[in-house]
C-alpha positions as CSV (number, residue, x, y, z in Angstrom):
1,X,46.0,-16.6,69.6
2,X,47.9,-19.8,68.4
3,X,48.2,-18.7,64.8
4,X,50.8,-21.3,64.2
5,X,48.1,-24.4,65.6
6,X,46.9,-27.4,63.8
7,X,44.4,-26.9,61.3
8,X,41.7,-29.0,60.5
9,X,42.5,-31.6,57.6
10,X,39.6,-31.6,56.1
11,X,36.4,-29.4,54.8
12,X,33.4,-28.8,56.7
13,X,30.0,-28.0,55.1
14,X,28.2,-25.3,57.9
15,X,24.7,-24.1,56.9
16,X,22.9,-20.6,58.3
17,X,19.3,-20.3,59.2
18,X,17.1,-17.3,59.1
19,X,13.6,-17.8,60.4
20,X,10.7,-16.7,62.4
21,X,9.8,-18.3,65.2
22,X,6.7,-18.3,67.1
23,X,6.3,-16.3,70.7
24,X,6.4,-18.3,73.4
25,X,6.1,-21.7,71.4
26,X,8.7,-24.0,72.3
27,X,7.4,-27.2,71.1
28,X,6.3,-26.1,67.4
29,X,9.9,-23.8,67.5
30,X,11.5,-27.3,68.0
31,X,9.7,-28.4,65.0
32,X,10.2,-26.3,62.7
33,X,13.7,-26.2,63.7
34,X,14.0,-29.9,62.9
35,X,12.3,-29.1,59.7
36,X,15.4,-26.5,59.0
37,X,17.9,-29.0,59.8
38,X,16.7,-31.0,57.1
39,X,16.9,-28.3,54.7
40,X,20.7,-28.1,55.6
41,X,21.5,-30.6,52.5
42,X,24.2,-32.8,54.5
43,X,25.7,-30.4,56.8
44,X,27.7,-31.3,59.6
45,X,26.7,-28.1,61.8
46,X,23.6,-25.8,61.8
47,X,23.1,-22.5,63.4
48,X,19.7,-21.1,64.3
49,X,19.2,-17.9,65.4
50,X,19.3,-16.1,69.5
51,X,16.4,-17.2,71.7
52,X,15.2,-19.3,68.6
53,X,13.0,-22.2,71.2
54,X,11.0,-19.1,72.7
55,X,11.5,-16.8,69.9
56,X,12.8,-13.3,70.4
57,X,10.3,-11.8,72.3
58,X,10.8,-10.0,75.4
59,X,7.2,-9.6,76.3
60,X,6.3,-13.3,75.9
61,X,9.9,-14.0,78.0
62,X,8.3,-11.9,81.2
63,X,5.3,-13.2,80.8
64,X,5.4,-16.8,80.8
65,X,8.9,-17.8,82.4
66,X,7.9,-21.1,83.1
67,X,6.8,-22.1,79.7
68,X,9.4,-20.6,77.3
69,X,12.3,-21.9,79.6
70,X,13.9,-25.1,79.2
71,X,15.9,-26.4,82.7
72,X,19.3,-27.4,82.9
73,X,21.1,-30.0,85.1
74,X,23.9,-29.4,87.3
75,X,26.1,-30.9,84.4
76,X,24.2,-28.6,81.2
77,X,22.5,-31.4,79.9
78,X,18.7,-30.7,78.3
79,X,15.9,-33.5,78.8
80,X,12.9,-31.2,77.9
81,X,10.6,-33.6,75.9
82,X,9.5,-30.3,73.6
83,X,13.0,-30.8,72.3
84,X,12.2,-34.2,70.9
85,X,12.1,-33.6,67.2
86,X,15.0,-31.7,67.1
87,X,17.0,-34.6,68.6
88,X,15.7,-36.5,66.1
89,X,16.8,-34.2,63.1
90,X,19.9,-34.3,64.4
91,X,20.5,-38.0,64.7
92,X,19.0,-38.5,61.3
93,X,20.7,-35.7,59.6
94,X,23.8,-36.7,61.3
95,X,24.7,-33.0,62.1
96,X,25.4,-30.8,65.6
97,X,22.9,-28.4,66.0
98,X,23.1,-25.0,67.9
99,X,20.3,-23.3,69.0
100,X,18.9,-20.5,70.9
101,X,16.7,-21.0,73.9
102,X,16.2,-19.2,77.2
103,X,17.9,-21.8,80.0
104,X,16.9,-21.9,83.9
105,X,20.1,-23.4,85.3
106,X,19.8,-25.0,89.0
107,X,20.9,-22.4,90.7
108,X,17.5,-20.4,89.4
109,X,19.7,-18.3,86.7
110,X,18.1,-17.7,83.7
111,X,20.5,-17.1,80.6
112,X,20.0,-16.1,77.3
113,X,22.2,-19.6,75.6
114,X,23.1,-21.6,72.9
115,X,22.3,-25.5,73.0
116,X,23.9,-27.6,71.2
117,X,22.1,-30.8,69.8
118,X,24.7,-33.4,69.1
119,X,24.1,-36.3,66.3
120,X,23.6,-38.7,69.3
121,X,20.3,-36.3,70.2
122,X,21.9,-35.0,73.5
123,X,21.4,-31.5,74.2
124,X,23.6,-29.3,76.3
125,X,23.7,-25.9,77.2
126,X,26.9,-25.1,75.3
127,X,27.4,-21.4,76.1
128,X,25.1,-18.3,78.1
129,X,25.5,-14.9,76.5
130,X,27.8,-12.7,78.1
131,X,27.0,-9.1,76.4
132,X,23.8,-8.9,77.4
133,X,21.6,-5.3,75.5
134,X,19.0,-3.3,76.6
135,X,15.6,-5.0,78.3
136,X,17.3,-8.4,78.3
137,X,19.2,-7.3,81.6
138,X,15.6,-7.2,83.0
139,X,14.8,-10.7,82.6
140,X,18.7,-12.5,82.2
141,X,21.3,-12.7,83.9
142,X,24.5,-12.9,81.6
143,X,27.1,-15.9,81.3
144,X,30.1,-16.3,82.8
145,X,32.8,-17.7,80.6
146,X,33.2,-18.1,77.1
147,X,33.3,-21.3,74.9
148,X,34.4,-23.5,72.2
149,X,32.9,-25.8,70.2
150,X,34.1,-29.0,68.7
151,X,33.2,-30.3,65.5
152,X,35.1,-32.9,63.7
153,X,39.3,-31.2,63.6
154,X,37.2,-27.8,63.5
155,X,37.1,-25.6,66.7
156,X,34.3,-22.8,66.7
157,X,34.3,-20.1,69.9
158,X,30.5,-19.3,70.6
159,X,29.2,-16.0,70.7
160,X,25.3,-14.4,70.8
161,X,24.2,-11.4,69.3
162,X,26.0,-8.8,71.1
163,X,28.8,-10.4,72.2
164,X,29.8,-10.0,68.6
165,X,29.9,-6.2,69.1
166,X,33.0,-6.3,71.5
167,X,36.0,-6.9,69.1
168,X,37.5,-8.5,72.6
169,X,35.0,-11.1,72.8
170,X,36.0,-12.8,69.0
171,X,39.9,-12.0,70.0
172,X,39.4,-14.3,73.3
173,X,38.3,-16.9,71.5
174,X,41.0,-16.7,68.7
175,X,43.4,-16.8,71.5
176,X,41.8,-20.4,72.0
177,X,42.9,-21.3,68.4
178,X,39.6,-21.2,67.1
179,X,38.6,-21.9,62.8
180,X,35.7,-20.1,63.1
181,X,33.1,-18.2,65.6
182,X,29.2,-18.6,65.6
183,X,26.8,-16.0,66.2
184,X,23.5,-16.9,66.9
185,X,21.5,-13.6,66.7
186,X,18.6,-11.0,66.7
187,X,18.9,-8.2,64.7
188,X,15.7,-5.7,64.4
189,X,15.1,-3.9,61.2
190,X,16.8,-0.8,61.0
191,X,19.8,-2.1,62.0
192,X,21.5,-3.8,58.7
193,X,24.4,-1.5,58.4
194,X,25.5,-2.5,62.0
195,X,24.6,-6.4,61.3
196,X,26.6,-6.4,57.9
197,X,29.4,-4.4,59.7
198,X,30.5,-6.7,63.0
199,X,30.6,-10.5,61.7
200,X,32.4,-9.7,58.6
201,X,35.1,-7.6,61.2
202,X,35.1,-10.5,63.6
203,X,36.3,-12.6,61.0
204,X,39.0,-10.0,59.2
205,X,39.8,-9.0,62.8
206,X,40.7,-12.5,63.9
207,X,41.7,-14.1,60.1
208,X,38.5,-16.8,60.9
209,X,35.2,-18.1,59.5
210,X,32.3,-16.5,60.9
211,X,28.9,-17.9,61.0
212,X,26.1,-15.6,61.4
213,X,22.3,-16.6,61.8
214,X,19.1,-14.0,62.4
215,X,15.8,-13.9,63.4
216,X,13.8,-12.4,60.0
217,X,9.8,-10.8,59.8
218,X,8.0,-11.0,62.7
219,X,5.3,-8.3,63.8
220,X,6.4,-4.6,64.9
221,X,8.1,-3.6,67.1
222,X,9.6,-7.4,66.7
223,X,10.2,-7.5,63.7
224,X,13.6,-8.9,62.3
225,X,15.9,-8.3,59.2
226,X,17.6,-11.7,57.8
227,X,21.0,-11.3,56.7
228,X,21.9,-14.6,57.7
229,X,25.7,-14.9,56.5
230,X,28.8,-17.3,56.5
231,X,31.8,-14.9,56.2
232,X,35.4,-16.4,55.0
233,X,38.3,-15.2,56.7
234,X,38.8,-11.9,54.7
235,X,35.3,-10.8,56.1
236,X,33.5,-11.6,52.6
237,X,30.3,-13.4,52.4
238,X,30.2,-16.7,51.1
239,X,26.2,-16.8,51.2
240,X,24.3,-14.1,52.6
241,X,20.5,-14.5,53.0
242,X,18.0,-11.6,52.1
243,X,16.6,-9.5,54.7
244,X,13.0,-11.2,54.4
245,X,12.1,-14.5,54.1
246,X,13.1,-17.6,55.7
247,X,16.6,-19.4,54.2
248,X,19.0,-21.9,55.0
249,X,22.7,-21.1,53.8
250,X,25.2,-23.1,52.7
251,X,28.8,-23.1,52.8
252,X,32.1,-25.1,52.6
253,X,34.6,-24.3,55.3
254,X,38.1,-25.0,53.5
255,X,41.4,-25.3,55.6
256,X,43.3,-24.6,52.8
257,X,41.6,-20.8,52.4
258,X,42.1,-20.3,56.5
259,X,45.7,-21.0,55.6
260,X,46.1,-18.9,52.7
261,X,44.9,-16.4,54.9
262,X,46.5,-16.7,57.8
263,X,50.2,-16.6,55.3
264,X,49.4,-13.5,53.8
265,X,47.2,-11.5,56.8
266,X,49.2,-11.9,60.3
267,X,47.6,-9.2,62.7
268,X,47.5,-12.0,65.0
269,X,51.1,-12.8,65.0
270,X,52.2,-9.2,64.9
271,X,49.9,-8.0,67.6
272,X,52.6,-6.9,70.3
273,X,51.8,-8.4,73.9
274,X,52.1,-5.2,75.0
275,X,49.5,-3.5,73.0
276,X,47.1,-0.8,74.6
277,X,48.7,-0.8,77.5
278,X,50.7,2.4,77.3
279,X,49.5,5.8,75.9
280,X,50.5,9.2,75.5
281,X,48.2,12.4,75.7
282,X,48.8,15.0,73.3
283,X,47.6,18.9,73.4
284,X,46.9,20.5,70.2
C-alpha cells in the first residue's frame, strides 16, 4: 500500500443493490438491472450482485451454458444484444455499472466476472473471480489477476464473493492504492454472521470504503439473505439493506473521512515488510 497517495478531490455518490434475479434469464436480468440503475438517484457507480445476468444458480449454469453466458472478445469487450437496456441505463443515468454475469472468454474459459457498463454503454469484462467456493469449481475456471477500477479521481480494486474471504486478496489491492473495494456477491441464508463479518474487516483491515451487494429471496436451497452494505473505512455501515426484500443503497464516498482515517489508523504504514515471514515454535 501507497498510504501516502493522492486522494480523490472530490465526493462520490456509490449505490448497493440487493435483488433477485431470475435463473437462467439473461435478457429480463438485464432489465430489471436497468430498472435498478435508475433507482440509484444520481449515482456515479452501481453494484449489482455475483452472477446477477444468469442469476445465482448453479443448476441453471450446467444446464444451459450456452444461454446464460455472455462471450467475450480477445480485448474483454461485451456485444451481447441482451445487454441492451442496461447500456442504455447507463448512458442515461450517466453512471458505471458493475455487474455479475457468467463470461466465455475466446479461449473457451468460462469465469465467474464482473462487467462493467461504462456511461458510454460499453461493456467489458472488468475482473473474473479468483476464489472460486464449492460446486462453482465444477463449472468455472477462476481468474487470473486482480483489478482496479477507475471512477472519476476514485480507484476501486474488484473483488467477488469469496475473494473477500482472503484478507490477502483486499491487502493486494490496497497495495494498488485503492479508495475503496467492490464485492459483488452471493450470500445464502444462514450465513449473515459471516456476510456482516468480512466486508466490514476488508475495510478496517485496509482503512478503505467497501461496497458490498447480495443476491436476496429466491427459492430453497437458493435462496439468499440481502445485507447489501456500503461500509466506511472504520468497517461501519453507512446503509445496510435488510435481509429480504429487494433495495438500492445509497451512499456518499467522502475524501475527507478516508483521510481522517487513514491520520489516526496506520496499520498500513506500520505493517513491517517483513511481516509473517519469520516464526518461532514454542513448547508448553
Amino acid at each position: 500500500m501507497t498510504p501516502d497517495a493522492p486522494l480523490p478531490a472530490h465526493s462520490l455518490t456509490v449505490a448497493t443493490v440487493q435483488a433477485d434475479p431470475a435463473p437462467g434469464d439473461v435478457a429480463g436480468n438485464a432489465r430489471a438491472a436497468a430498472r435498478l440503475v435508475g433507482r440509484a438517484g444520481g449515482a456515479r457507480l452501481v453494484v449489482l450482485p455475483e452472477l446477477f445476468l444468469p442469476a445465482y444458480h448453479l443448476p441453471a449454469l450446467r444446464a444451459d451454458p450456452a444461454g446464460t453466458d455472455v462471450a467475450a472478445d480477445p480485448d474483454g469487450l461485451v456485444a451481447d444484444p441482451r445487454l441492451d437496456p442496461l447500456r442504455a441505463a447507463a448512458a442515461d443515468t450517466g453512471a458505471a455499472v458493475l455487474v455479475g454475469a457468467a463470461v466465455r472468454h475466446p479461449d473457451r474459459r468460462r469465469t465467474i466476472s464482473a462487467l462493467v457498463v461504462d456511461p458510454s454503454g460499453t461493456v467489458t469484462v472488468g475482473y473474473d473471480k479468483q476464489q472460486l467456493w464449492s460446486g462453482e469449481r465444477d463449472l468455472f475456471d477462476a481468474g487470473r489477476r486482480g483489478a482496479t477500477l477507475l471512477v472519476d479521481e476514485w480507484r476501486f480494486g474488484l473483488g467477488i464473493c469469496y475473494d473477500g474471504c482472503f484478507p490477502e486478496h483486499a491487502r493486494a489491492a490496497a497495495a494498488d492504492g485503492v479508495h475503496g473495494y467492490l464485492c459483488p456477491s452471493g450470500y445464502l441464508t444462514g450465513s449473515a454472521h459471516r456476510r456482516d463479518l468480512y466486508y466490514a474487516a476488508r475495510a478496517l483491515d485496509n482503512t478503505m470504503y467497501v461496497v458490498f451487494a447480495n443476491a436476496v429471496d429466491g427459492a430453497d436451497p437458493w435462496r439468499f439473505n440481502g445485507g447489501a452494505a456500503i461500509y466506511d473505512p472504520e468497517g461501519r455501515p453507512l446503509v445496510r439493506g435488510a435481509d429480504t426484500g429487494e433495495d438500492v443503497l445509497v451512499a456518499t464516498l467522502d475524501p475527507a473521512a478516508l483521510a481522517a482515517t487513514r491520520a489516526a489508523h496506520t496499520m498500513l504504514r506500520d505493517r513491517p515488510s517483513h511481516s509473517g515471514t519469520s516464526r518461532a515454535t514454542l513448547a508448553a
